[in-house]
C-alpha positions in Angstrom: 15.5 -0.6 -105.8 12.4 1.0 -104.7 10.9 0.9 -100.8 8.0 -1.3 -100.1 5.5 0.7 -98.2 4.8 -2.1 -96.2 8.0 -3.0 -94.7 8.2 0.8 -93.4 7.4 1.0 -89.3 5.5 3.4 -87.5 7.2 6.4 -86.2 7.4 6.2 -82.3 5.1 8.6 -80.1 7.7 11.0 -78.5 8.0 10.0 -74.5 6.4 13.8 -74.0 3.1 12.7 -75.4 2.8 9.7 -73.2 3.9 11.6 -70.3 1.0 14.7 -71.1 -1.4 11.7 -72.2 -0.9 10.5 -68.4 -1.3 14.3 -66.7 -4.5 14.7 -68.7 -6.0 11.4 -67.4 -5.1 12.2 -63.6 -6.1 16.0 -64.2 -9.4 14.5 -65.8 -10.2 11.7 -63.1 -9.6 14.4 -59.9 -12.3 16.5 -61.4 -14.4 14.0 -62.4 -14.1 12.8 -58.8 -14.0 16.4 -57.4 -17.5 17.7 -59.2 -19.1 13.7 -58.0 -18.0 15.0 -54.1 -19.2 18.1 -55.0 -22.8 17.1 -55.9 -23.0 14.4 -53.3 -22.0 17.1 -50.7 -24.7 19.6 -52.0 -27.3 16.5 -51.8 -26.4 16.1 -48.5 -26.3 19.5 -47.1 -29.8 19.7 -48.8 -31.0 16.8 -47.4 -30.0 17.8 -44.0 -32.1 21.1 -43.9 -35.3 20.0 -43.2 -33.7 18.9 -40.0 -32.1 22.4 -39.1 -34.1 24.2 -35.8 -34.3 27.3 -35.2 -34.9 30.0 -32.0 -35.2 27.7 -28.7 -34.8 24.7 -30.4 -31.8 25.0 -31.6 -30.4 26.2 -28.1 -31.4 22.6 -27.3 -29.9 20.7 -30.2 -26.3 22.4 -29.7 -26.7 21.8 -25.8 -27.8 17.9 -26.9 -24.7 17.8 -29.6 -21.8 19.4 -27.2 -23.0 16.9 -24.8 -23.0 13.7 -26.5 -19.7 15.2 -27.4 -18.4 15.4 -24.1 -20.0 12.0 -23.1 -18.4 10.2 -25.7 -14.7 11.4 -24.7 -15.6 11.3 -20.6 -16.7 7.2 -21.7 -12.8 7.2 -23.9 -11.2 8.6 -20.6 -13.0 6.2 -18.0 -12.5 3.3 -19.7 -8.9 3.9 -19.8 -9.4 4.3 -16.6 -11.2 1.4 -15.5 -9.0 -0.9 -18.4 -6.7 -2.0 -15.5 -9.0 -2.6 -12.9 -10.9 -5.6 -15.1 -7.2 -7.2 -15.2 -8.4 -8.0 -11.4 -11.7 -10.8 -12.2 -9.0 -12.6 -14.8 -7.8 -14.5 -11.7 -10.0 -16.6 -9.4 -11.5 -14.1 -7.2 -13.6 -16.8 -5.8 -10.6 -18.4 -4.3 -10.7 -17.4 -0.4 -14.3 -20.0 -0.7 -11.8 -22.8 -0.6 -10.2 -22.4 2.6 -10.2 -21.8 6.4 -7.3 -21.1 8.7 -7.7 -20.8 12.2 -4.0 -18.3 12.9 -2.1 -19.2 16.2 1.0 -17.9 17.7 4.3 -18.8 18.3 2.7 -20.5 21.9 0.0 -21.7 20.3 -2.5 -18.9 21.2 -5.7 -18.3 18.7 -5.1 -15.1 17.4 -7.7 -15.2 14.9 -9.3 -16.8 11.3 -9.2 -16.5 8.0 -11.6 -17.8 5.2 -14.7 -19.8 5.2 -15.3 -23.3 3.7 -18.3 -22.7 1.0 -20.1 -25.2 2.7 -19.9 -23.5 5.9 -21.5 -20.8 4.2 -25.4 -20.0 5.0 -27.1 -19.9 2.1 -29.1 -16.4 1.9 -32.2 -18.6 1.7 -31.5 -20.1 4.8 -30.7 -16.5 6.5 -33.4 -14.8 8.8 -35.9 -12.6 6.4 -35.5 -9.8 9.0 -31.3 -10.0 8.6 -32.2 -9.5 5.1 -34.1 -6.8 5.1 -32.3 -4.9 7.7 -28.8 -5.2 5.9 -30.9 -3.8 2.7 -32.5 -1.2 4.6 -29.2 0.1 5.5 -27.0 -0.6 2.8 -29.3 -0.4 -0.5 -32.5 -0.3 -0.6 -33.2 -0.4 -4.3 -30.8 -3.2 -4.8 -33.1 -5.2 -6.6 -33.9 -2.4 -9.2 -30.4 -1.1 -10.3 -28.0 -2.8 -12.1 -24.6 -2.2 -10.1 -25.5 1.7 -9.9 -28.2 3.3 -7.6 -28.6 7.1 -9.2 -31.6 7.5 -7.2 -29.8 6.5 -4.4 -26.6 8.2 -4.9 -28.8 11.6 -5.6 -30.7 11.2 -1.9 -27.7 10.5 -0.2 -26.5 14.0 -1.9 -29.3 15.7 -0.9 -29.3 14.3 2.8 -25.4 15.1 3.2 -26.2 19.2 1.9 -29.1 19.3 4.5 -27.1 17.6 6.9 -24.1 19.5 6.0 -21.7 16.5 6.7 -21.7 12.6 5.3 -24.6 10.9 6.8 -25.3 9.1 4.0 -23.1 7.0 1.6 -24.6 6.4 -1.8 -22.4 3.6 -3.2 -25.0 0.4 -3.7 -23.8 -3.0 -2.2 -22.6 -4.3 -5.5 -20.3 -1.3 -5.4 -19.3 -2.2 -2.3 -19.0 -5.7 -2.9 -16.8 -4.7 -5.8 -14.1 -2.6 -3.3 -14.0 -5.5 -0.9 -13.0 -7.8 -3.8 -10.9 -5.8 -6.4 -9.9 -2.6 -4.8 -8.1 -1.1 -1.7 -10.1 1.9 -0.1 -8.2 5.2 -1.2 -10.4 8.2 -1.8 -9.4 9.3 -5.1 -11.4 9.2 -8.8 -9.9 6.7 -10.3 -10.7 4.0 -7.9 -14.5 5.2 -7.7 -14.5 4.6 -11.3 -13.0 1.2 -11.5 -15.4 0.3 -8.9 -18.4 1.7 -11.0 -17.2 -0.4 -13.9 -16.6 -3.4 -11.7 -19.9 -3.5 -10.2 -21.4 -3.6 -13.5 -19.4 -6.7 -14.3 -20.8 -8.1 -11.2 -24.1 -7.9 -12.4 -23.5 -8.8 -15.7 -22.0 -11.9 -14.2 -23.6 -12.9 -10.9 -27.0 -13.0 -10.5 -28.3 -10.5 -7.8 -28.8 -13.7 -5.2 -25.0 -14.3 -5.6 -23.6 -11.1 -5.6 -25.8 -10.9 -1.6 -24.4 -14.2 -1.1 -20.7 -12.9 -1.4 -21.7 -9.3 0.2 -22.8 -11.2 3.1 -20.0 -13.9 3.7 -16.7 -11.4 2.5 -17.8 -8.5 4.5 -15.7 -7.1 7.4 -17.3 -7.8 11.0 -15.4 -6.0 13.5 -13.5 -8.2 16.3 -11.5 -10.1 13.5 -14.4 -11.6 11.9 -15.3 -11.7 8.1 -19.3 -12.8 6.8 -22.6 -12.7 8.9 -21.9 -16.0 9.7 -18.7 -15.8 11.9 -20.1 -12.8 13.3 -23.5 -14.0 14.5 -20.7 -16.9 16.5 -18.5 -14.5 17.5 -20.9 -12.1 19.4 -24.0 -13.7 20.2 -22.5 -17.4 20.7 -25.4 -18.3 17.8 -25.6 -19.8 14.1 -26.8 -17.4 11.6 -30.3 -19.1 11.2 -31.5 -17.7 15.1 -30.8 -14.1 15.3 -34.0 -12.6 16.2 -34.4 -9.1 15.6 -32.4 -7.2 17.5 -29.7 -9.2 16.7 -29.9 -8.8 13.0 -30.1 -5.2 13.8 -27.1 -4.5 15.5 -25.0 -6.7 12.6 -26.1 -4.5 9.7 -25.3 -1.4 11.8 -21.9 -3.2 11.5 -21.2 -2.9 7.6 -20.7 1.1 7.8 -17.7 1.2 10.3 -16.9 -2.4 12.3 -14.4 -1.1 14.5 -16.3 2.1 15.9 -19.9 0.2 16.2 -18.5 -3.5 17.4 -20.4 -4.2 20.7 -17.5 -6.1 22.6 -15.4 -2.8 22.4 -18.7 -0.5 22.5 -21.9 -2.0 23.4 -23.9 1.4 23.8 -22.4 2.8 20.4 -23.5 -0.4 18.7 -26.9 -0.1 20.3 -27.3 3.4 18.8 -26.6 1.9 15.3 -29.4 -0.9 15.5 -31.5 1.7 16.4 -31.4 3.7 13.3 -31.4 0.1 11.7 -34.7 -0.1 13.1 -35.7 3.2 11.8 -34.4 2.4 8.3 -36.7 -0.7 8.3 -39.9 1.1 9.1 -38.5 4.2 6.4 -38.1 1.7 3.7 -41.4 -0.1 4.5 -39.6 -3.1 5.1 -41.1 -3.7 8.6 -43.7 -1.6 10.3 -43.3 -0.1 13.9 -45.0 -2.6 15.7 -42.6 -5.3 14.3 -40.1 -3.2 15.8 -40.9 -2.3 18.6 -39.7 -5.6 20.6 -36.4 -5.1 19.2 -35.7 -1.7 20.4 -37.0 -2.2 24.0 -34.6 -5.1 24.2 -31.5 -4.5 22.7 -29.2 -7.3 22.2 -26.4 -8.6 24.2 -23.5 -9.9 23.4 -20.5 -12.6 24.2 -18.0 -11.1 26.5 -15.2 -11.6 24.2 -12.9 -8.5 26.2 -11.5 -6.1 24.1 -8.5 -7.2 22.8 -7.7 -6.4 19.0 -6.9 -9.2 16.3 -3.8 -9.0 14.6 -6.1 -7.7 11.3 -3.1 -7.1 8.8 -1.1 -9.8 9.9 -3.8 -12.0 9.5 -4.5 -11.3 5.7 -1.0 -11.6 4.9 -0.5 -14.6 6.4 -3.5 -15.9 5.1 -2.0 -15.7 1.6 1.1 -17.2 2.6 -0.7 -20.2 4.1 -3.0 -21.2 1.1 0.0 -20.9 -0.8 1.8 -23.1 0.8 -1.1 -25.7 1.3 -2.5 -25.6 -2.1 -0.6 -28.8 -3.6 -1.7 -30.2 -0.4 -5.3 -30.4 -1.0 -6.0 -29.7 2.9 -8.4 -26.7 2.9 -9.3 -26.6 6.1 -6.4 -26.1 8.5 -4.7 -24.5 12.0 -1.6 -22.0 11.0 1.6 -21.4 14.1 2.9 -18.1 12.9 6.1 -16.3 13.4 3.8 -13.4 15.1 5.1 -11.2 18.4 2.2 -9.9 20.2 4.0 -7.4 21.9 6.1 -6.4 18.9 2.7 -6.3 17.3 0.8 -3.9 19.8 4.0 -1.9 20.1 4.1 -1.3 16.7 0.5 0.4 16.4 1.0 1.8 19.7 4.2 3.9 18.6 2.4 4.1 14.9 -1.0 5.4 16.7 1.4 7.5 19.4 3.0 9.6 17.1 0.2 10.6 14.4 -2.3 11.6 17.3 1.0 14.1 18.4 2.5 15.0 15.2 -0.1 14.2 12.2 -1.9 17.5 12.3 1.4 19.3 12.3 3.0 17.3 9.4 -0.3 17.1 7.6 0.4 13.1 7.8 -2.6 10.5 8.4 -1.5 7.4 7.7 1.8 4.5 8.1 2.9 1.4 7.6 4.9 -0.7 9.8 6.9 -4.3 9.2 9.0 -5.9 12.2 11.4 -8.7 11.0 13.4 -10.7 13.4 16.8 -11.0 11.4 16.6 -14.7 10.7 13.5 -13.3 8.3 10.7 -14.1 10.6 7.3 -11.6 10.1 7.1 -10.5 13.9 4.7 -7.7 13.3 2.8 -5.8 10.5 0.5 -2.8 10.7 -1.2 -1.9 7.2 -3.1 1.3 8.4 -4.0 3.0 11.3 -7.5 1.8 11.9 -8.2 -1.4 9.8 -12.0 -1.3 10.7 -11.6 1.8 9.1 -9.8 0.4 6.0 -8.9 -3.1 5.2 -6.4 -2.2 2.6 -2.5 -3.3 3.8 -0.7 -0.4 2.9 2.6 -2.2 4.0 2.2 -5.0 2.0 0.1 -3.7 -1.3 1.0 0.0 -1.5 3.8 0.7 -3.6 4.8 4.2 -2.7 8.5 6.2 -4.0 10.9 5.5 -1.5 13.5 8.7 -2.4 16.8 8.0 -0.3 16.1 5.2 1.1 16.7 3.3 -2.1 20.5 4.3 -2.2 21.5 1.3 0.3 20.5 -0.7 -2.9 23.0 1.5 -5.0 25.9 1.2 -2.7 26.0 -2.2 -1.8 25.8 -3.0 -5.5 29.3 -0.8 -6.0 30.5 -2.6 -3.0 29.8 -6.0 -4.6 32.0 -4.2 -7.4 34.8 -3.8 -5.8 34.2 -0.4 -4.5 34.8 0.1 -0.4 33.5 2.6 1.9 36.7 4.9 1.8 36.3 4.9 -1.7 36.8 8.6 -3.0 34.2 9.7 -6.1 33.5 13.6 -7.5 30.3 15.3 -5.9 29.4 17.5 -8.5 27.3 18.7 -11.3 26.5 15.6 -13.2 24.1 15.0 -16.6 22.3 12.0 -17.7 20.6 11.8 -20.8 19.4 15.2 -20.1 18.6 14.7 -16.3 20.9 16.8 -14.1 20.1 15.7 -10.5 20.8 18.1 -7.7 21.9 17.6 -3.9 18.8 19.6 -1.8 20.6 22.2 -0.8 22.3 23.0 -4.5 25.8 22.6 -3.2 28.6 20.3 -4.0 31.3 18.9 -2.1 33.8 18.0 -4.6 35.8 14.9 -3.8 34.1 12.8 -1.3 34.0 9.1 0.2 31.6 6.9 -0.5 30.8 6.3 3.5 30.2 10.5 4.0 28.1 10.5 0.9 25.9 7.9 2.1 25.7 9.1 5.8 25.1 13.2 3.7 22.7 11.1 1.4 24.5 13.4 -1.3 22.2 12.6 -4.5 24.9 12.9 -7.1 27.5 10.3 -5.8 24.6 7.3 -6.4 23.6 8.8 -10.0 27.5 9.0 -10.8 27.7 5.2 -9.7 25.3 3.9 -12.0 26.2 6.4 -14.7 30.2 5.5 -15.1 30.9 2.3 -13.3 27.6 -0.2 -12.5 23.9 0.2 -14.9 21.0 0.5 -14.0 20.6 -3.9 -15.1 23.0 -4.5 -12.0 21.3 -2.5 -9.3 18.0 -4.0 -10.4 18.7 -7.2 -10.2 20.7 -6.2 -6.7 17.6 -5.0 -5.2 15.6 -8.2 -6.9 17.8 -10.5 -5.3 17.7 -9.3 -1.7 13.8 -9.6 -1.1 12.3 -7.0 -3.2 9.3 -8.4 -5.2 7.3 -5.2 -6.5 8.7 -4.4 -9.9 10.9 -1.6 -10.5 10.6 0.5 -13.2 14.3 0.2 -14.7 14.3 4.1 -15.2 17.5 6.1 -14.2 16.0 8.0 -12.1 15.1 4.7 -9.7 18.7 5.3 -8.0 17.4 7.8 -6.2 14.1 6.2 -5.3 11.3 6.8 -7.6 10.2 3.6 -8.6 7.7 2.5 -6.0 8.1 -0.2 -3.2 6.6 -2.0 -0.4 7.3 -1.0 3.3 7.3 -4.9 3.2 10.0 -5.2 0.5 12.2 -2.7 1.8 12.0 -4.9 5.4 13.1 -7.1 3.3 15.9 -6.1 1.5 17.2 -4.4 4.5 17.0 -7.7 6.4 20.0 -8.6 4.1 22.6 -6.3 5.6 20.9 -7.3 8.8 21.4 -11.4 8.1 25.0 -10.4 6.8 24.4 -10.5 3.6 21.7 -13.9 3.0 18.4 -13.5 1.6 15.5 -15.6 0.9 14.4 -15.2 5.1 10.8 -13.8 5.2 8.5 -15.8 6.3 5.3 -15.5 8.5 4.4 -19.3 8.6 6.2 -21.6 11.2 4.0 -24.5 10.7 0.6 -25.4 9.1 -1.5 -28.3 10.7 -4.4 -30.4 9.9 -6.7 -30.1 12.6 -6.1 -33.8 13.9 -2.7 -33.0 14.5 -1.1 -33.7 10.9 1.8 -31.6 10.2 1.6 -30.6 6.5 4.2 -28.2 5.9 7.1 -26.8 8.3 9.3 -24.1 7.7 12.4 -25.7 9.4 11.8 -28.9 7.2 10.6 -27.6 3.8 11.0 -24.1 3.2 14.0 -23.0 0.6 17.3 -22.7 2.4 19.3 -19.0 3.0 20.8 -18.1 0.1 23.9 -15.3 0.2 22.9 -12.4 -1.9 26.3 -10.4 -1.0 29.3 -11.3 0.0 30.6 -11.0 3.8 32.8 -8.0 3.0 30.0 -6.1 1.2 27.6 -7.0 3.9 30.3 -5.3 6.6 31.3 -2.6 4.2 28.2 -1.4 4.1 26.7 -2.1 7.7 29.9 0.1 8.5 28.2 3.2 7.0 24.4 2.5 7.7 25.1 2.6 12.0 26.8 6.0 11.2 23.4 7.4 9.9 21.5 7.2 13.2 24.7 8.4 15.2 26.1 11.4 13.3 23.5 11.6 9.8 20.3 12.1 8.8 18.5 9.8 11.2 19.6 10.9 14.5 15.9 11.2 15.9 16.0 7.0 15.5 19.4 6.4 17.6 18.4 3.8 20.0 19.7 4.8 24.0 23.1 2.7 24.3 22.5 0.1 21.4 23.8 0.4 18.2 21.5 0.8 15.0 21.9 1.1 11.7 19.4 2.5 8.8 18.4 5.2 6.4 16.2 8.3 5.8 13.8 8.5 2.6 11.6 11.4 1.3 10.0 11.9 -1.9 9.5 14.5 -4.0 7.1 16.8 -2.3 7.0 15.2 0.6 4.8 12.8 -0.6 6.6 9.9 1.4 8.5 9.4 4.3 10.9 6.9 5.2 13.0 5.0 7.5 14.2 1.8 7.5 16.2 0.5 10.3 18.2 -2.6 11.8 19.7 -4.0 15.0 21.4 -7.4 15.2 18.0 -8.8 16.5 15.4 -6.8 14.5 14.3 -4.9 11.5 11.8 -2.4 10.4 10.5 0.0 8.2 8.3 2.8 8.8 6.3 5.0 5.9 4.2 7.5 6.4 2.3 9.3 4.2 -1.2 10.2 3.0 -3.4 7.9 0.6 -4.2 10.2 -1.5 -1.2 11.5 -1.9 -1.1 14.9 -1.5 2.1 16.6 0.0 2.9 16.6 3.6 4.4 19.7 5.8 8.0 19.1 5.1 8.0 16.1 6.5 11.1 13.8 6.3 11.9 10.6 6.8 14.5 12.0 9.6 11.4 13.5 11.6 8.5 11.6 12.2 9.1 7.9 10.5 12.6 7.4 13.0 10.4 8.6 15.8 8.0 5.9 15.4 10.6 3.8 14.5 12.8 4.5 17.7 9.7 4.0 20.1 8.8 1.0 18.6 12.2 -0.3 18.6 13.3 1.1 22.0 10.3 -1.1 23.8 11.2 -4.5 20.8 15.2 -4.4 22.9 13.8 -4.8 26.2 15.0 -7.6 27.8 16.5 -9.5 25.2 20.4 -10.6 24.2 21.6 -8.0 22.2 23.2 -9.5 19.0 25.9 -7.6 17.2 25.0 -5.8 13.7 27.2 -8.1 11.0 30.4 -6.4 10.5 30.2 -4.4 13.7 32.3 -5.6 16.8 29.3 -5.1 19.6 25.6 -4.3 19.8 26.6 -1.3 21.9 27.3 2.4 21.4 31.0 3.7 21.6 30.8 6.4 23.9 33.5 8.4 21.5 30.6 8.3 18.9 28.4 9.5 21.3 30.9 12.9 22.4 31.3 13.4 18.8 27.1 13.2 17.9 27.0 15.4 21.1 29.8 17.7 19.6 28.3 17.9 15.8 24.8 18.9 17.7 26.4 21.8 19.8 28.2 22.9 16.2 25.2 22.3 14.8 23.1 24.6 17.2 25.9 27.6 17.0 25.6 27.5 12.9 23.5 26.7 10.3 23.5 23.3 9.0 24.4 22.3 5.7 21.3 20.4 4.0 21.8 17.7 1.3 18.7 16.5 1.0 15.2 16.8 3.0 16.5 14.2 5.1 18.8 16.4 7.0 20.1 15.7 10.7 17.2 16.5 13.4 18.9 18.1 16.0 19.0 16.2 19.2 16.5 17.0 22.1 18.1 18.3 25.4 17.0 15.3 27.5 18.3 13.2 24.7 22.1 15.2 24.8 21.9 14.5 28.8 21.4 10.6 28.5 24.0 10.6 26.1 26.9 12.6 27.8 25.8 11.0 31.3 26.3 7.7 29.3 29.4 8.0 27.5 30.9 8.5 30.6 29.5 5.5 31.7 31.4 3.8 29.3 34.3 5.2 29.9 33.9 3.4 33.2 32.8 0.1 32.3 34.8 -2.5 30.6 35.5 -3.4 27.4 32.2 -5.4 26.8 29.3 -3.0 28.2 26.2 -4.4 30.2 22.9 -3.7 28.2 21.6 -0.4 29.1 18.8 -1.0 32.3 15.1 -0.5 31.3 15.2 2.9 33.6 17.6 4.6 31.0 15.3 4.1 28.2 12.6 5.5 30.2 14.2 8.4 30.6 13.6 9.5 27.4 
């Protein structure tokens, strides 16, 4: 049988051919592609020499190149920069146009107003020309011509600062400034400038340059408690807007550049200086000539004798909030507010804050505070957001979230407590690592075996981190701290149990207001009532506001009130001990000495001080133990005058034993003879001598008196 040819099949291509077919093709195609990029490059490179200069030329085309360079990543960075500030015109910024609160005390007194009813608002059409002119004379004189940004104006205001050698001159243009009242707090730092270069461009963009006036004009700080031209024109001349003559004008757009220094029912004279360069800035800018002047500055304007007492400022614009809040489902916009306020608590408060800066500040390199009073049933009895809000409007108690260091651990411990944990409780004081944190005590010692009480009243920094490391979570203190009153978000981090995620001197009033209420929460409020102005009740706080609510139990609440009145006696807070009534609190300081803290609590009050800088550079070693529980002890020394001294929950009396006070005396002599231990910047300030001579001379008052002590008389706090 023979083979038919054409049953035969092909012979198979070895797997090796395909395989080299393949490595040709890809060898072929990258050079193919390779030689293409090659050509294309040399076209291009050939193309782009005609362009290339040569000798000075090229000087300038490198300088040109380099600097777009530069301009393109410095536009990258600032609008990272500025990215968080346009988060601020999502909301309605417009808001504060729908209401107007006149504030009262507790008795009923008119304290001051918030707000303005846009239809109370003067239009700028119906405003004097010469008011016009003269707050542009001052303020911006090319702000028809810019577009949010003056550079002109920003380079003659450099130029008249280096010949004046000092600031006589700002350069930011009103929408700038319009921007920083609306959106921004007043800190001196870059970032803000450049949000509020950003943000004044959006206002232009936005507004049209009669509304952004409009605004400038109606938001604008006053002096005297007054916001807008319009309350202001009431408030010191007794007029409406529409008749200010001249003078008048004047002297309210000397008042946009510092309102507390130039208004003229606290300093006529000084606010008569002001219009005068008002005047001059008219006839500079060629807005008005001398002659149209001239009647204005032989006679300067009067004013309303209004006396010189000081508004409540920061109060005021917290309690403003509170109050539209709680009338907004009511549809009343216009309305009288009774709130929880204490006048003398209030002047106190920036009396002790004011006191002790003018003393101390230089020394401690320290130029601002923040204050918050609470009365223990969680009423807002005083708030002071700055030292000078004329100055700055920005509430640095209530919007300033600043590292609160030891002041945090309260949070920490009453957490373990809720757990089961007691204040005899014995834990290890040593080395410890995290996750590749290894937190130290100050001083770099260790105690070994320890209570929970004497590492709380040592503020030892290891015993907290060892808490939340082998028995709680960070999840439970959190939500601790959450649940007794603090409302700025914390950052969840390890590293917050030692206080380094940021807080509110309002939050930590607070939270400590817990321990002070025995362990309920959900207190604060600044609002008693809010009224229509015929008399209509529309919201009381007895009636409608949210019930107590117990965020720790009553033997949490003791255990840990228990440790917190040694601190003042025998700890780190011994410059806030209170003459014969018993306290209770804790120190804080912050890395650097950025922040200082203390935060304090009788059975009728509490409050918490920080101090600090805005900008926040570094203080001189300041602690929370130094200046923060003086201002805190002044302030609360003058609160307990003359009132029923309740008892701290948990403690048997408001008063001190006189065996804590020999052994406070003892640890200071001790102290004084050695060198004391230090376990974290918040060490124990060592007791003055008049201070060690009230207390011995009382203690053995005490051992005199009966069982249940009389309050200490008002000449034994003057003593100190």
């Amino acid at each position: 049988m023979t083979d038919n040819p054409f049953s035969r099949k092909k012979p198979k291509a070895p797997k090796g051919g395909i395989l080299l077919a393949i490595d040709a093709w890809i060898d072929s195609t990258f050079y193919e592609a390779g030689f293409r990029l090659g050509e294309a490059w040399e076209n291009i490179t050939i193309f782009f020499r005609r362009f290339r200069v040569k000798g000075w030329q090229r000087v300038g085309a490198e300088l040109l190149g380099e600097g777009l360079t530069l301009g393109a990543a410095g536009s990258v960075v600032m609008l990272a920069l500025a990215q968080p500030s346009m988060n601020a015109t999502a909301g309605d910024w417009k808001s504060q146009d729908d209401f107007a609160v006149a504030f009262t005390d507790r008795q009923g007194n008119e304290i001051g107003r918030r707000g303005i009813i846009q239809r109370d608002s003067v239009p700028v059409d119906q405003m004097p020309d010469h008011l016009i002119k003269a707050v542009l004379a001052t303020e911006d004189r090319r702000f028809f011509e810019h577009y949010g940004i003056d550079f002109f104006g920003l380079i003659r205001a450099m130029a008249e600062n280096v010949r004046a050698n000092s600031v006589v001159q700002g350069g930011s243009s009103l929408t700038q400034q319009l921007a920083k009242n609306l959106f921004l707090s007043n800190e001196r730092t870059l970032e803000r400038k450049i949000k509020e270069a950003f943000l004044s461009v959006w206002l232009e963009f936005n507004l049209s340059k009669k509304e952004i006036l409009q605004l400038y004009l109606d938001r604008a700080y006053m002096g005297g408690g007054t916001f807008g031209v319009a309350a202001a024109a009431d408030f010191y001349f007794g007029k409406e807007v529409k008749d200010l003559d001249l003078a008048e004008s004047a002297m309210l757009a000397g008042l946009f550049k510092a309102p507390a220094k130039y208004a003229p029912h606290v300093n006529l004279p000084a606010a008569r200086a002001r219009a005068n360069i008002v005047l001059n800035n008219l006839v500079e800018s060629g807005f008005m000539s001398e002659g149209q002047v001239l009647v204005a500055r032989l006679h300067p304007a009067d004013v309303v004798d209004r006396g010189k007492s000081k508004s409540p400022d920061y109060f005021l614009d917290y309690a403003f909030e509170e109050a539209k809040r709680l009338a907004e489902k009511s549809g009343v916009r216009s309305m009288v507010a009774r709130t929880t306020i204490d006048m003398d608590i209030q002047r106190a408060a920036e009396e002790s804050l004011e006191f002790n800066l003018r003393q101390y500040g230089k020394e401690y390199r320290a130029s601002e505070g923040a204050i918050v009073v609470l009365d223990t049933n969680g009423a807002v009895r005083a708030i002071v957001g700055g030292r000078d809000y004329g100055e700055s409007q920005f509430n640095r108690a209530t919007r300033a979230a600043r590292q609160t260091g030891s002041s945090f651990k309260p949070y920490v411990y009453a957490t373990a407590m809720e757990h089961g944990f007691k204040p005899n409780s014995v834990i290890s004081d040593g080395p410890i690592s995290w996750g590749g944190w290894e937190p130290k005590n100050y001083g770099r010692n260790y105690s070994g075996k320890t209570t929970l009480a004497m590492a709380l009243i040592k503020s030892i920094n290891t015993v907290p981190v060892r808490l939340a490391k082998d028995h709680l979570s960070i999840p439970p203190i959190k939500a601790m701290a959450e649940a007794m009153g603090v409302e700025t978000p914390l950052n969840g981090h390890k590293t917050m149990v030692l206080g380094t995620s940021g807080m509110t001197v309002m939050d930590q009033a607070t939270g400590y207001n817990a321990f002070a209420n025995g362990g309920f929460a959900g207190t604060r409020h600044s609002i008693l009532q809010i009224l229509t102005h015929s008399g209509e009740v529309i919201y009381d706080h007895d009636r409608d506001a949210p019930k107590p609510h117990r965020v720790l139990s009553e033997q949490a609440a003791a255990s840990m009130n228990s440790i917190l009145v040694q601190i003042p006696e025998i700890g780190t807070a011994r410059r806030a001990a209170l003459p014969g009534i018993r306290s209770a609190g804790k120190t804080g300081t912050t890395q650097s000495y950025r922040d200082a803290w203390y935060v304090g609590f009788t059975g009728n009050y509490t409050a918490a001080v920080w101090l600090g800088n805005d900008d926040y550079s570094p203080t001189n070693e300041m602690t929370g133990g130094s200046l923060p529980a003086m201002v805190w002890q002044r302030l609360m020394a003058y609160a307990h005058r003359n009132v029923d001294l309740k008892p701290i929950p948990g403690i048997e009396h408001p008063f001190v034993d006189p065996k804590v006070l020999a052994k406070a005396a003892e640890a200071e002599k001790k102290q004084q003879e050695a060198q004391p231990a230090a376990f974290e910047p918040d060490r124990p300030a060592p007791l003055s001598p008049a201070t060690t001579r009230f207390l011995r001379g009382l203690a053995l008052e005490f051992s005199q008196a009966p069982a249940i002590a009389e309050p200490v008389g008002q000449e034994k706090l003057s003593a100190l």
